[in-house]
N, C-alpha and C positions, 0 to 999 in steps of 0.2 A: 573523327569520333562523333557518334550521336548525343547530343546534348542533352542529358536525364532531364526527366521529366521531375517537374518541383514537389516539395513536401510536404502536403497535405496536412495539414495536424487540428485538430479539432476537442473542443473540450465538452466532456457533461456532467451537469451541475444534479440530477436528477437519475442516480442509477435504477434507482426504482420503476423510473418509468421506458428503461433498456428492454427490448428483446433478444433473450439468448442468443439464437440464431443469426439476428442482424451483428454478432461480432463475431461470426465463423470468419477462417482465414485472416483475422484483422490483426495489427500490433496493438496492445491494450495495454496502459499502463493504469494503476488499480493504484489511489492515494486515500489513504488513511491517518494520517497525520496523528491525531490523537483517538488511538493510540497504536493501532493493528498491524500499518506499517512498520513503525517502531518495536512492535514487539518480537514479530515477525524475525525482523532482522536480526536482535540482538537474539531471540532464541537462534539462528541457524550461525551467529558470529562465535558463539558460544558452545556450539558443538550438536546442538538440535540435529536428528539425525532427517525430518520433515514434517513440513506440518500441512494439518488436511483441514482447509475450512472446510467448513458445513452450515446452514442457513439456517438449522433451528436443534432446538436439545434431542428431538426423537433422531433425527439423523447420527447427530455425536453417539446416543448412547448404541444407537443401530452398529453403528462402524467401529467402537471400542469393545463390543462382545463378539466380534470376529476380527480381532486383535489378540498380541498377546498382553497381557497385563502388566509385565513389571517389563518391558519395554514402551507401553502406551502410557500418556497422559492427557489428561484432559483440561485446555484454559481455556481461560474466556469471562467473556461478562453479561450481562445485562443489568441497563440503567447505569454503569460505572463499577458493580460490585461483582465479585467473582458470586457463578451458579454456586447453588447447594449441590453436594456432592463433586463439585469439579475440584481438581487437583492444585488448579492455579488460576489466576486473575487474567486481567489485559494491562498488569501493571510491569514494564519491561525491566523493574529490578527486580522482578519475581527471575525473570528467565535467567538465573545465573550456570554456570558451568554445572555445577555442583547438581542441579537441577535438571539440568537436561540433555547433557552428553549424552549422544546415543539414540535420542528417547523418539519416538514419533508423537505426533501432539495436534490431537483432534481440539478445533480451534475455530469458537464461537462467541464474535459479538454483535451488538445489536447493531451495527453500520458493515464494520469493514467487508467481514467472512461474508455476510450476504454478496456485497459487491464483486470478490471472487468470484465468485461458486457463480455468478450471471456471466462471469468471460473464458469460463471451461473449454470455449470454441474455438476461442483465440488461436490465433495461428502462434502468436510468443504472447505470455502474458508478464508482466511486468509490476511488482510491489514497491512503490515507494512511498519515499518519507523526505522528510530534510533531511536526516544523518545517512540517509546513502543515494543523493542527489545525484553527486558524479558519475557514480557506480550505473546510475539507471541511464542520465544521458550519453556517456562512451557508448553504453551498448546500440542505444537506436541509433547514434552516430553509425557505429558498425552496420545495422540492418539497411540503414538506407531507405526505409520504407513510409509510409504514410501512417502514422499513430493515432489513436485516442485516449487522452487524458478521461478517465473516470474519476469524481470525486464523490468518495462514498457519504461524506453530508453526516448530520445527526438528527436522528429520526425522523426520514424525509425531506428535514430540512435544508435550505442552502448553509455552509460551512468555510468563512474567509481563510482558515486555516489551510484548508486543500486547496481553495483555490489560488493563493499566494505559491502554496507548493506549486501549482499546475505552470502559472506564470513563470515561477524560477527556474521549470523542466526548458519550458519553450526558448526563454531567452539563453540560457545556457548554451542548450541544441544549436538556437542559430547562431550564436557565437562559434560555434564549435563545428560546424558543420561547412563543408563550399558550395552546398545546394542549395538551390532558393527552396524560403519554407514560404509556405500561405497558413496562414492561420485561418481557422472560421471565426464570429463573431465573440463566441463566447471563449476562445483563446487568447480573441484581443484585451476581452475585458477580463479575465485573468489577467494577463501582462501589465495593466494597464493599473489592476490592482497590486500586483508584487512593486511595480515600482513605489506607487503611493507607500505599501506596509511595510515592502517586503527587508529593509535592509535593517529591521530591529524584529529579529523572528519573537522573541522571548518575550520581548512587550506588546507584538499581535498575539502570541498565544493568551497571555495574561488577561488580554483585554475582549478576547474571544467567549462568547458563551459558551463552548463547550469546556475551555478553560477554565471560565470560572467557576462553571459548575464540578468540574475534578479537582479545583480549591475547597468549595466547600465540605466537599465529602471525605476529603482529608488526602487528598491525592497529587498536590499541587508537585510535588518534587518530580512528577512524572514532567511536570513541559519542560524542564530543562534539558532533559535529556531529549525528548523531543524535538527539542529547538536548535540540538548542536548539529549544523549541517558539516555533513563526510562525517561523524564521528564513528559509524558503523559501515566501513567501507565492501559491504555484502551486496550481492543481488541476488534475490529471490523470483524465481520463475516456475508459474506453475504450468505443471505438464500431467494430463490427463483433470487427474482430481488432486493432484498432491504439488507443494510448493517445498523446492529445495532450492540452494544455493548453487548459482551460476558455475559449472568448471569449464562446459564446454562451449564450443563458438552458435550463434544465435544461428537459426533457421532462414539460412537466406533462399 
């Protein structure tokens, strides 16, 4: 038997500075931590029937008036606060059943949905969070393939929260895996950083700028739920322009 060739995995700190195209074909995993992952998920755990990021408010409202309406809604945030006119926040106890069974749900915030909406190209692309960690590593275990960790940051900026997530993906994977992985440099120092934070999530998020800035504005009870890893045991993959919940086997 030919000896596979090892696992490439690579992380970046900077989606902003991504070219579409340079992730055609690629496995891309898309980490939003606070809060887009997480919402994501509990909307599609909870009966969401898909949700479409989009990178700014003309595209949402472009894409909900060739919708139907009392199946569409619209979440999302800018600066932490749900848009004027949108249906719902980036707060993932907004996403209850009651709210979105069913619903398709055009879905813009100021980090994640952009981050999306740049790996359209992706050969599989991949939404995670801490509460559906496992969920996302079984699968690349499954593909077998060479990944990229995306950390969507907050306003440009670098974000410890993703990046601890990104580390917890990698060290998991090679636990979980019999293939050699190679990490690039900023995988290492991802890893390198989840060891240091990684095993108190709830008190890196707390102590995270973007953390405390969703304390101050009155939103703190979101990082707990945040911070519970496997608690939303979903995966979300987006295929074409739309992110639904994994039933069938990945694109190998």
């Amino acid at each position: 038997m030919d000896k596979k060739s090892p696992i490439q995995v690579s992380v970046n700190f900077a989606p902003w500075q991504i070219e579409e195209m340079s992730l055609n074909d690629k496995t891309v995993v898309v980490i939003d931590v606070l809060r887009a992952s997480t919402t994501i998920a509990m909307a599609l755990q909870n009966g969401a029937k898909e949700i479409i990021p989009v990178s700014n408010i003309e595209s949402a409202v472009k894409i909900s008036s060739s919708l139907y309406g009392d199946v569409t809604l619209r979440g999302g945030e800018r600066n932490g606060k749900m848009i004027e006119g949108f249906n719902l926040g980036n707060s993932p106890a907004e996403y209850v059943r009651e709210a979105v069974d069913g619903k398709s749900i055009i879905f813009l915030t100021t980090n994640g949905s952009a981050a999306m909406v740049k790996g359209r190209y992706a050969k599989n692309l991949l939404i995670a969070g801490f509460v559906n960690l496992t969920s996302v590593v079984d699968m690349l275990v499954r593909l077998e393939s060479d990944f990229t960790l995306i950390c969507a940051g907050q306003d440009n900026k670098f974000c410890i929260e993703d990046a601890v997530c990104a580390g917890k993906i990698i060290a998991a994977f090679e636990h979980a895996t019999k293939m050699e992985v190679l990490p690039d440099d900023s995988a290492l120092a991802a890893m390198a950083l989840e060891k240091s934070v990684g095993k108190a999530v709830l008190k890196m998020l707390r102590q995270s700028a973007h953390g405390k800035f969703l304390t101050e504005i009155g939103l703190g009870d979101d990082l707990k739920t945040c911070a519970a890893v496997d608690s939303i045991p979903v995966l979300p993959l987006l295929s074409g322009n739309v992110i639904r919940a994994s039933k069938e086997n990945p694109k190998l």
